[in-house]
Backbone as CSV, one residue per row, in Angstrom:
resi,resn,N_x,N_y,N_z,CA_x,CA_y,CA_z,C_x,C_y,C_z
1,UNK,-2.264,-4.597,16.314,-2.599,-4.962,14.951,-1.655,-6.054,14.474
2,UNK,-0.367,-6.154,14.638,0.289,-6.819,14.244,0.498,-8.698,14.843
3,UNK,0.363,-7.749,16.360,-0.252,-9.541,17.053,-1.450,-9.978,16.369
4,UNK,-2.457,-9.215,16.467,-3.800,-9.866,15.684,-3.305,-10.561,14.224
5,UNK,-2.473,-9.518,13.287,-2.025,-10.578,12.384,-1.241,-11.288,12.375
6,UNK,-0.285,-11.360,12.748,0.278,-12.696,13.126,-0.024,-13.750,13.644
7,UNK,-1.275,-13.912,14.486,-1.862,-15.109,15.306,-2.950,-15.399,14.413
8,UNK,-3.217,-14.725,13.226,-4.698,-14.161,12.058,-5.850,-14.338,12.668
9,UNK,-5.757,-13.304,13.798,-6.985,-13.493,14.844,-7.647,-11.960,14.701
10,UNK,-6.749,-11.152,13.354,-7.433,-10.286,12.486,-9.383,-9.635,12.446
11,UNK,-9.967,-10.748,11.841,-11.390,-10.510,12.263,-11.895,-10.831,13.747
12,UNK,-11.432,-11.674,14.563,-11.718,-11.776,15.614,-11.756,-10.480,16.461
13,UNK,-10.501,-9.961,16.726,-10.151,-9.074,17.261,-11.293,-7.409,16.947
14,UNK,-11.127,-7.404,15.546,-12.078,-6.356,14.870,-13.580,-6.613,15.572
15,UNK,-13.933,-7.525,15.846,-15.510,-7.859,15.901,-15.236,-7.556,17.529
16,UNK,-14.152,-7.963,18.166,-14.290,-7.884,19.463,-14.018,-6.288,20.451
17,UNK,-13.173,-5.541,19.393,-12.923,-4.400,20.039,-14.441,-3.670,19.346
18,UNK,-15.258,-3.694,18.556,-16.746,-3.490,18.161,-17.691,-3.552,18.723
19,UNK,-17.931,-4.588,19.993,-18.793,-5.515,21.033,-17.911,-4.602,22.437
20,UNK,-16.823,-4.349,22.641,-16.656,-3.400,23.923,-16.957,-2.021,23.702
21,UNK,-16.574,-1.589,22.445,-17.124,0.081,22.036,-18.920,-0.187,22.248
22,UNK,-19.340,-1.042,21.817,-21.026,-1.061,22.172,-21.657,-1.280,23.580
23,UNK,-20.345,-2.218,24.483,-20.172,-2.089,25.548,-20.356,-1.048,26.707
24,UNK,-19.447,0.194,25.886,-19.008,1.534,26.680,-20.638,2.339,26.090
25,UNK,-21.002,1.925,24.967,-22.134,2.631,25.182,-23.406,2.399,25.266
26,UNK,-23.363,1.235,25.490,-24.691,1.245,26.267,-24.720,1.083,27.842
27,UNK,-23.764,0.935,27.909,-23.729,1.513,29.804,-22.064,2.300,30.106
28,UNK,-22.400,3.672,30.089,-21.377,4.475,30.184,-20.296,4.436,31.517
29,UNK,-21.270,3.700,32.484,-20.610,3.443,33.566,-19.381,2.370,33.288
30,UNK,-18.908,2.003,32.585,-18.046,0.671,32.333,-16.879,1.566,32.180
31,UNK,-16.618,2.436,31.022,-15.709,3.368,30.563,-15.587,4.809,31.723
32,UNK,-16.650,5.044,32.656,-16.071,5.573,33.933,-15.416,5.171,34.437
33,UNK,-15.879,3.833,34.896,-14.793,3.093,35.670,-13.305,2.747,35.365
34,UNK,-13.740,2.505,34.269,-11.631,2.170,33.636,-11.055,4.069,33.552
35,UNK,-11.987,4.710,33.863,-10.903,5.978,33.555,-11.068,6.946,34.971
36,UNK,-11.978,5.974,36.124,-11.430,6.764,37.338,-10.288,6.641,37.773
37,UNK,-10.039,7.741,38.150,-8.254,7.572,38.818,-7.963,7.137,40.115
38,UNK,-9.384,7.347,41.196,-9.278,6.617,42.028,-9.059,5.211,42.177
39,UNK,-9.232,4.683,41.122,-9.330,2.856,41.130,-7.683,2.618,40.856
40,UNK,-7.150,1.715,41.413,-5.783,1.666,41.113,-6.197,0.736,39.443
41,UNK,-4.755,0.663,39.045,-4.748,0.131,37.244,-4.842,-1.414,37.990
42,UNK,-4.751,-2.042,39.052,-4.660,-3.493,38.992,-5.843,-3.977,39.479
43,UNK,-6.806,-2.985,39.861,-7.888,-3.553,40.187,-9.088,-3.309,38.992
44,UNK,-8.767,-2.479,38.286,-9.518,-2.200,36.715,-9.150,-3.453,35.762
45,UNK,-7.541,-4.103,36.097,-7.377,-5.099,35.489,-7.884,-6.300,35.964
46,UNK,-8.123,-6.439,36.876,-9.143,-7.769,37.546,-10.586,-7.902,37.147
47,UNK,-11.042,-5.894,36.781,-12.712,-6.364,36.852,-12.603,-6.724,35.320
48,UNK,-11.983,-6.248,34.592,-11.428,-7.168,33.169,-11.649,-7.975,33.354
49,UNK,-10.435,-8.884,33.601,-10.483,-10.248,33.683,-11.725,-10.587,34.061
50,UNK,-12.832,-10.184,34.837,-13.851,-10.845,35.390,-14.953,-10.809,34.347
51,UNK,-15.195,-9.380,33.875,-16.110,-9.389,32.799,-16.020,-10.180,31.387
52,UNK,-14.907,-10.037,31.203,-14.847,-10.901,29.955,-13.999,-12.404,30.011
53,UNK,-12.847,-12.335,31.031,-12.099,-13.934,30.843,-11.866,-14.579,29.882
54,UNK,-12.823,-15.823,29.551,-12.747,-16.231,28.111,-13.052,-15.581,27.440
55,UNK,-14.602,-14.956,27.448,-15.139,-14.274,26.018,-14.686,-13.598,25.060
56,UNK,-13.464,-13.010,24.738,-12.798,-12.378,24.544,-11.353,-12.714,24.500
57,UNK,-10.760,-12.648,23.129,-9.384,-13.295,22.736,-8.358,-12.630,24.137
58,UNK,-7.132,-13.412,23.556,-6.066,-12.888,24.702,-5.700,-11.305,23.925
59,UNK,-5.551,-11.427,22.663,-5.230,-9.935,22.392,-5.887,-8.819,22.618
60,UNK,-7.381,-8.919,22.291,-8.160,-7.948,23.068,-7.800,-8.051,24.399
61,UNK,-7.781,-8.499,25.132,-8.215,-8.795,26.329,-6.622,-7.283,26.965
62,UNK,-5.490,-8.054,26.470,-4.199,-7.021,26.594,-4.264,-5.551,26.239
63,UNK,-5.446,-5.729,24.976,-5.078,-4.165,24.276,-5.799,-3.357,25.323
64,UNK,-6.987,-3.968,26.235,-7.761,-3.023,26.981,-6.814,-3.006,28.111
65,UNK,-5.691,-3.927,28.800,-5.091,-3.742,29.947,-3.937,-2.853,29.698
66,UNK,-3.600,-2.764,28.357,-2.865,-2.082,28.188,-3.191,-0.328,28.170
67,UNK,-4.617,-0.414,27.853,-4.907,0.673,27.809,-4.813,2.101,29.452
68,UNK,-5.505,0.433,30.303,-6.050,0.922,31.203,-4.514,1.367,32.085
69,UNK,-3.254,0.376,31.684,-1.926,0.871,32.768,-1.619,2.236,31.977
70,UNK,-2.169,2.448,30.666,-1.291,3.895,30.202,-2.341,4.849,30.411
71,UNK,-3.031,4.632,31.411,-4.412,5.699,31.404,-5.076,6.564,29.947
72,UNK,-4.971,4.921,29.013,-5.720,5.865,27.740,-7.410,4.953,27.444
73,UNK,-7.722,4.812,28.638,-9.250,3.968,28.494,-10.127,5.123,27.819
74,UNK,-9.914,6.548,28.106,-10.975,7.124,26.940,-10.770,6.985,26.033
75,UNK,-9.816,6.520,25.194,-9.873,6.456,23.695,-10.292,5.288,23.306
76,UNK,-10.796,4.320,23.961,-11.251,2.891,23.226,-12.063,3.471,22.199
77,UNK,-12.815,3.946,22.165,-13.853,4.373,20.931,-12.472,4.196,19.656
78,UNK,-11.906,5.296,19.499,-10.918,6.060,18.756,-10.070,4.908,18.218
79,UNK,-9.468,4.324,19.553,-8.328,3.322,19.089,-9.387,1.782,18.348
80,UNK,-10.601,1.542,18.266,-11.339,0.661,17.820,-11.708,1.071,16.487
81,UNK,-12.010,2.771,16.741,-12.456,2.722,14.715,-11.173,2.913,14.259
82,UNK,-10.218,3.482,14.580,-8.409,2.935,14.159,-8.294,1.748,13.098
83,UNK,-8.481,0.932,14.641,-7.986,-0.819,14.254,-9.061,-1.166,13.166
84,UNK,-10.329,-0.716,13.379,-11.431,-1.562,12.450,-11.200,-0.770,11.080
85,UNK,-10.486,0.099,10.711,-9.972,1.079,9.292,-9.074,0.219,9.067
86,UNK,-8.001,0.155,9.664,-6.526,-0.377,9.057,-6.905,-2.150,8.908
87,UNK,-7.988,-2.785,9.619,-8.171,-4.493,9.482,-8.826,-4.096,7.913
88,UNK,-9.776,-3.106,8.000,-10.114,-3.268,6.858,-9.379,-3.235,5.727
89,UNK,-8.391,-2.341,5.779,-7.437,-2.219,4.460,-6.452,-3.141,4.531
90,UNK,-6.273,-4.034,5.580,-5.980,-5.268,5.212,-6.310,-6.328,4.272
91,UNK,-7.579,-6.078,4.244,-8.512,-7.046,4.017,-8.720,-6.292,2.266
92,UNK,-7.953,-5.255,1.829,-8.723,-5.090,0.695,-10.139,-4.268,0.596
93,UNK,-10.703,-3.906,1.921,-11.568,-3.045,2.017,-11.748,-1.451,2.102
94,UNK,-12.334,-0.684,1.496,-12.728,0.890,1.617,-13.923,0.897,2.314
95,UNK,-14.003,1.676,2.923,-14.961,2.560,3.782,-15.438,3.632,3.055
96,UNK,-16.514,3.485,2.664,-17.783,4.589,2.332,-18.841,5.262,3.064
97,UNK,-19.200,6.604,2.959,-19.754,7.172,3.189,-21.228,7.780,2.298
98,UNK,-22.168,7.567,2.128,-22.956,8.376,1.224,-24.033,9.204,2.124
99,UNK,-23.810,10.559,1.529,-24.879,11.864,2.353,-25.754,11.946,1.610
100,UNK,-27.100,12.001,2.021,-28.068,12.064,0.655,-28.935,13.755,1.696
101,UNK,-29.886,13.655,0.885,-30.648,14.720,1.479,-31.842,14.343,2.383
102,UNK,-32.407,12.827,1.408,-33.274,12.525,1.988,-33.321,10.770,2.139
103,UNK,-33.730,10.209,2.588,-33.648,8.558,2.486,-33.730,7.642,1.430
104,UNK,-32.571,7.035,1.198,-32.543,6.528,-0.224,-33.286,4.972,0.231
105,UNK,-33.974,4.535,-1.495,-34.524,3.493,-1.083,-33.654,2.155,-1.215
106,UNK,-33.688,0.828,-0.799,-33.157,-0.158,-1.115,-32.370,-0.264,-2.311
107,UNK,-32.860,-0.185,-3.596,-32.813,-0.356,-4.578,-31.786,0.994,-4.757
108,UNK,-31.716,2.261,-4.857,-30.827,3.336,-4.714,-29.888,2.957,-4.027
109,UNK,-29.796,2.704,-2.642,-28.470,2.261,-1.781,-27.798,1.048,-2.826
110,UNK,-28.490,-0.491,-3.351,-27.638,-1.129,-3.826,-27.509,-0.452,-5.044
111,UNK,-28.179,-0.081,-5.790,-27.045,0.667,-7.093,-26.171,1.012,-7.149
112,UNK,-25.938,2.257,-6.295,-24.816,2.778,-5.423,-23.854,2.158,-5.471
113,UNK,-24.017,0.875,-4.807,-23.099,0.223,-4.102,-22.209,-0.323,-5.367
114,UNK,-23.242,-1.244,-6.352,-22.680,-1.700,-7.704,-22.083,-0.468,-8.473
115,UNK,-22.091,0.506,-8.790,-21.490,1.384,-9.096,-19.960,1.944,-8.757
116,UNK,-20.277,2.330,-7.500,-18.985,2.407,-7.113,-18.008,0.821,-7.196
117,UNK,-18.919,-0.331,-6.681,-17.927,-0.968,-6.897,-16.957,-1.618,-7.774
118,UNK,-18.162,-1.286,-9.419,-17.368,-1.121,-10.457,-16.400,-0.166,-11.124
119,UNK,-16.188,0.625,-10.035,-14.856,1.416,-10.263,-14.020,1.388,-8.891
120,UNK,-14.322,0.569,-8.315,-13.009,0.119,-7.282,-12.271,-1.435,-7.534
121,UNK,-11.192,-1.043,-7.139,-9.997,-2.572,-6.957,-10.579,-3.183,-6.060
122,UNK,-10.963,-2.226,-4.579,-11.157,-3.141,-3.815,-12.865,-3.110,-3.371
123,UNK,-13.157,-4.132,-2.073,-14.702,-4.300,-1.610,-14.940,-2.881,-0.614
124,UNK,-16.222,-2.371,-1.402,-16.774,-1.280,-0.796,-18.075,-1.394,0.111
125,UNK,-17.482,-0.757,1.612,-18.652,-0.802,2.643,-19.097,0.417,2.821
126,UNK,-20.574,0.260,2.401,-20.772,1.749,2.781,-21.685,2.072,3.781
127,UNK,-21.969,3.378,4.529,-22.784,3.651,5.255,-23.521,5.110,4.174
128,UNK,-25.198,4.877,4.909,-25.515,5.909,4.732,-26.175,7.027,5.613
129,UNK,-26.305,8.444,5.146,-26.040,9.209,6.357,-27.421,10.676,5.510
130,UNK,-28.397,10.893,6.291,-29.219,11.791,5.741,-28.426,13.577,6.215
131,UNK,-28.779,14.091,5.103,-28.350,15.556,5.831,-29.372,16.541,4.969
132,UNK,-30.307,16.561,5.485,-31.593,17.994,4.860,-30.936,18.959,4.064
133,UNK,-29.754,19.307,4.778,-29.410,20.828,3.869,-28.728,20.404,2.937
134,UNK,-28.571,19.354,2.303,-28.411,19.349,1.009,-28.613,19.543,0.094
135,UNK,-30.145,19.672,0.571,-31.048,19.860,-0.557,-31.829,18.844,-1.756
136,UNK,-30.802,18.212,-2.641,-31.204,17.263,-3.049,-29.729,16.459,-3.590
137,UNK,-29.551,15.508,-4.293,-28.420,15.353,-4.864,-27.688,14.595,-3.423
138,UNK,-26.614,13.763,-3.910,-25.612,13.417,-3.271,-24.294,13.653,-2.995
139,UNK,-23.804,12.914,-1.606,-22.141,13.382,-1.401,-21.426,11.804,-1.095
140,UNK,-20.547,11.519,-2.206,-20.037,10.105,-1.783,-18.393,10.298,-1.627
141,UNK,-18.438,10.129,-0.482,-17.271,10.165,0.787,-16.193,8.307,0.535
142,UNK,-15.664,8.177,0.070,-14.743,6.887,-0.106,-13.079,7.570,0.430
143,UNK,-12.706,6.542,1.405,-11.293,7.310,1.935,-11.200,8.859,1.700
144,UNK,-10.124,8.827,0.864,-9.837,10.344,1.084,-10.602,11.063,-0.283
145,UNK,-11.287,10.534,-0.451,-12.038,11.000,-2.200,-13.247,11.543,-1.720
146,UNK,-13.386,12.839,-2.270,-14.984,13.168,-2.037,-15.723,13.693,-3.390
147,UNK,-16.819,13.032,-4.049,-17.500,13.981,-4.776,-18.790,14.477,-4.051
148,UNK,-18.871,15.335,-4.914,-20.072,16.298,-4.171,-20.801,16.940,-5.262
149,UNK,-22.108,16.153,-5.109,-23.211,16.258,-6.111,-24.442,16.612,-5.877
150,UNK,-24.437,17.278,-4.732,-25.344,17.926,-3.691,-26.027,19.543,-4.664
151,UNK,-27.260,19.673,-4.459,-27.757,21.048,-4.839,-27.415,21.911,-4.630
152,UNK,-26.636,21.999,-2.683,-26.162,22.823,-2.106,-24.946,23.510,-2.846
153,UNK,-23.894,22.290,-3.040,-22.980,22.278,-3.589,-23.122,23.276,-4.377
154,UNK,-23.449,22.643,-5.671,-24.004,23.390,-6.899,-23.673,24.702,-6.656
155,UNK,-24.923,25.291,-5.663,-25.788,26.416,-5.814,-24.263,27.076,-4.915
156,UNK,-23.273,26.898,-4.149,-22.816,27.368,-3.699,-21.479,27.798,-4.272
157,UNK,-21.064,26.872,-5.853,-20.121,27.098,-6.974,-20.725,28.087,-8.037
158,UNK,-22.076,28.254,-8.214,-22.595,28.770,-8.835,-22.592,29.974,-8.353
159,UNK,-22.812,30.421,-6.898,-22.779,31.351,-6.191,-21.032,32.035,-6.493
160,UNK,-20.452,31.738,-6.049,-19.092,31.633,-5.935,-18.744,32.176,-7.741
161,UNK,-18.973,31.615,-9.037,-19.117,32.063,-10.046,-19.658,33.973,-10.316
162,UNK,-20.351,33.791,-9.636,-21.197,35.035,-10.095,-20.676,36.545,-9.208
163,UNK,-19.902,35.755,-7.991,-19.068,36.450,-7.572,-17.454,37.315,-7.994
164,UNK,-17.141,35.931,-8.622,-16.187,36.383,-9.115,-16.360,37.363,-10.536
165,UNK,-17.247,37.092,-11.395,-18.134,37.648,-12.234,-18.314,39.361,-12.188
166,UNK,-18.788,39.234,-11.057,-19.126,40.934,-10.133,-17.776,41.134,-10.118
167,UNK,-16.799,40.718,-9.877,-15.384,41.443,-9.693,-14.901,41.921,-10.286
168,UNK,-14.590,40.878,-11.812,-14.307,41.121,-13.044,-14.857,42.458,-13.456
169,UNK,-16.155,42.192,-13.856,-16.825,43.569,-14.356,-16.663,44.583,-13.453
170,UNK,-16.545,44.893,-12.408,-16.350,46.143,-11.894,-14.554,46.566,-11.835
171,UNK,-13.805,45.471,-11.964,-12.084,46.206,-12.365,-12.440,46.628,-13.846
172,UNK,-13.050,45.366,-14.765,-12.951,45.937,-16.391,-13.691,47.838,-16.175
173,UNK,-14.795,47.755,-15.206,-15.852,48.991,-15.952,-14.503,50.247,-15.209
174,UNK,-13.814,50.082,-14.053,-12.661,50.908,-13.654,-11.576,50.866,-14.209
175,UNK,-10.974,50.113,-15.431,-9.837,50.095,-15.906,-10.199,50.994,-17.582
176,UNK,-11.665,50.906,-17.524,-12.230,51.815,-18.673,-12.429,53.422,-18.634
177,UNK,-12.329,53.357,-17.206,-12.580,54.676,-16.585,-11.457,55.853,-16.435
């Protein structure tokens, strides 16, 4: 991260460790290979060099050789949404999440978007994500902030209310007793 900023090869780098995670999955065989143990680390570092060479900055190019001499090639996924979190909060960016129940339309997603972003400092990216058992209502996920405006929700504080409710009244109807 810090080479990337210092050389401000920042977005480069982000877009490029993005394009090898899509890499590893659309042909899983790539990320076998960097994590068989039979292959020595200098010949995983050659088929590197071969697959990408230029295409691909010198810093990427290290962070994967580096990966591959500390035998941590399974985590490229991990160490990529890492780097692509922290470039972002470089950059002044939050990461959003919105759970709906059911598919929001165009016009719902950008509202959303203007909304929240009139109560943020910084630029909000969001993804959205369906989940049925919600029921209806939404869940908007921003860093470490969650509201939860879900039916489920609701019905499950409401639940939780009526519980405690039942408790109450049965110490009061035994403390009468």
């Amino acid at each position: 991260m810090n080479i990337a900023l210092s050389r401000q090869a920042l977005d480069e780098v982000d877009d490029e460790m993005d394009a090898i995670v899509e890499i590893c999955e659309r042909d899983p065989r790539f990320l076998e290979f960097l994590m068989r143990p039979q292959v020595l680390a200098t010949e995983k570092r050659e088929f590197l060099k071969k697959v990408f060479g230029e295409k691909i900055s010198k810093e990427s190019l290290n962070m994967l050789m580096l990966l591959v001499d500390k035998n941590r090639a399974a985590w490229i996924r991990e160490i990529a949404a890492r780097f692509s979190y922290f470039a972002d909060r470089m950059r002044g960016v939050d990461r959003g999440v919105i759970v709906s129940a059911v598919e929001l339309s165009d016009t719902q997603k950008a509202n959303l978007q203007a909304v929240l972003q009139r109560h943020s400092q910084h630029e909000i990216k969001l993804e959205f994500e369906i989940d049925p058992s919600l029921i209806a209502g939404i869940v908007v996920k921003i860093g470490d902030h969650v509201v939860d405006g879900s039916a489920a929700h609701r019905l499950e504080m409401f639940r939780r209310r009526l519980l405690a409710a039942r408790v109450t009244v049965a110490t009061e109807t035994e403390a009468g007793a």
